[in-house]
C-alpha positions in Angstrom: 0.6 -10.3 -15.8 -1.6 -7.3 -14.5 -0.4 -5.5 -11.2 -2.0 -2.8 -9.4 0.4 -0.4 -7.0 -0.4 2.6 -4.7 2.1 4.6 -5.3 4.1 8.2 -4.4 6.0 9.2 -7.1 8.0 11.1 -4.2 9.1 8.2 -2.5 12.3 6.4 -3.4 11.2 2.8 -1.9 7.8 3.0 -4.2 9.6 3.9 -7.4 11.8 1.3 -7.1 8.8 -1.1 -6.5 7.4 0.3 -9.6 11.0 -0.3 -11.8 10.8 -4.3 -10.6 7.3 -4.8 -11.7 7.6 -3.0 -15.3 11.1 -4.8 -15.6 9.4 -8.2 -15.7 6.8 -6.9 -18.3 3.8 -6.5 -15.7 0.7 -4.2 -17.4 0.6 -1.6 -14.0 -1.9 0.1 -13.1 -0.8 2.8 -10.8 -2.5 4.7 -8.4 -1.1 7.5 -7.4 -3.1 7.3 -3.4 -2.7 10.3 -2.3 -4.7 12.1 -4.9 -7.0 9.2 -5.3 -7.5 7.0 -2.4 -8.6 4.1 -1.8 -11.8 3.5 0.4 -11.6 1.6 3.6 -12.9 -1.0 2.2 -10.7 -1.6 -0.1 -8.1 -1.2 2.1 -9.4 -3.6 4.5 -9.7 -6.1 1.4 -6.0 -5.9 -0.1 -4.8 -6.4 3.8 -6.7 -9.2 4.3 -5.2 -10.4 0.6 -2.0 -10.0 2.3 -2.2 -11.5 5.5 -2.0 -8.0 7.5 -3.8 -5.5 9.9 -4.4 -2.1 8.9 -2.5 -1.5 11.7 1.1 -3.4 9.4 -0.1 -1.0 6.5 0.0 2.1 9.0 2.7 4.6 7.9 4.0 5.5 11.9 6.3 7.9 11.4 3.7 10.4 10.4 2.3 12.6 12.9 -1.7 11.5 12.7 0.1 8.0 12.9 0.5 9.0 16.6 -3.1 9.4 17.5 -4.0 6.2 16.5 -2.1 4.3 18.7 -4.8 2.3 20.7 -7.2 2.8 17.6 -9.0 -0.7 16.0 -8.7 -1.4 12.9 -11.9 0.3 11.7 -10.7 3.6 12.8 -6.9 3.2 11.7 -9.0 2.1 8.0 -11.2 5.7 8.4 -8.0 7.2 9.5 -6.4 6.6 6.1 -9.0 7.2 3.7 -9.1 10.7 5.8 -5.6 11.0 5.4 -3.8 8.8 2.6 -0.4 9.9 3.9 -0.9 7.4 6.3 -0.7 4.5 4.3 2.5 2.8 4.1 3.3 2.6 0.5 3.9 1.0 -1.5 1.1 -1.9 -1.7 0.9 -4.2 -4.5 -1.7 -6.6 -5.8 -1.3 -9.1 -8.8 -3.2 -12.5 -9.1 -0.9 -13.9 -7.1 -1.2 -11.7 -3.7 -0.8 -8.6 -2.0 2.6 -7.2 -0.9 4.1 -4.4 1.3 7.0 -3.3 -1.1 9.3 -3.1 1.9 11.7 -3.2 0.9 11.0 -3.0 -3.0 12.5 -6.5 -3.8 9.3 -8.0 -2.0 7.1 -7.3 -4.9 8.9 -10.2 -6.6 7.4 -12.2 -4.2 4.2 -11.8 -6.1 5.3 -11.6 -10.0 
């Protein structure tokens, strides 16, 4: 099985997402997003894969989080691809779906 995961190497919740899916033998791609973001569309299209606004993949405890709180979702998605901190992590894609990996164990969801 093939998964794809934007991914922080910094962040506890994303490594553990990234331990589940190697542990049951996925081929990972890993994108580390905040040196190589995605585009908005691209965002737009794994959100819709997943059955959530751009707004549910918003990371709101960062500061330029704040700003965008009456934004639509074209602006949260430009918002994002500005500043990739912004996007919750981590987000997983396999044939099967799109996930949140919050928490990590979600990711199973989709193996």
């Amino acid at each position: 099985m093939k998964a794809t995961i934007l991914h922080n190497p910094r962040c506890s919740k994303s490594r553990e997402a990234l331990a589940i899916l190697e542990a049951a033998g996925a081929e990972v791609t890993v994108i580390d997003y905040l040196k190589a973001p995605p585009s908005a569309a691209d965002l737009k299209a794994l959100y819709a894969r997943a059955g959530m606004t751009p707004r549910e993949g918003l990371r709101t405890a960062e500061a330029g989080a704040k700003a965008l709180k009456n934004a639509d979702d074209d602006s949260i998605l430009a918002a994002m691809t500005a500043d990739p901190i912004l996007i919750e992590r981590p987000l997983v894609a396999t044939d099967k779906g799109v996930v949140l990996g919050r928490p990590p164990e979600k990711v199973r969801e989709i193996l």
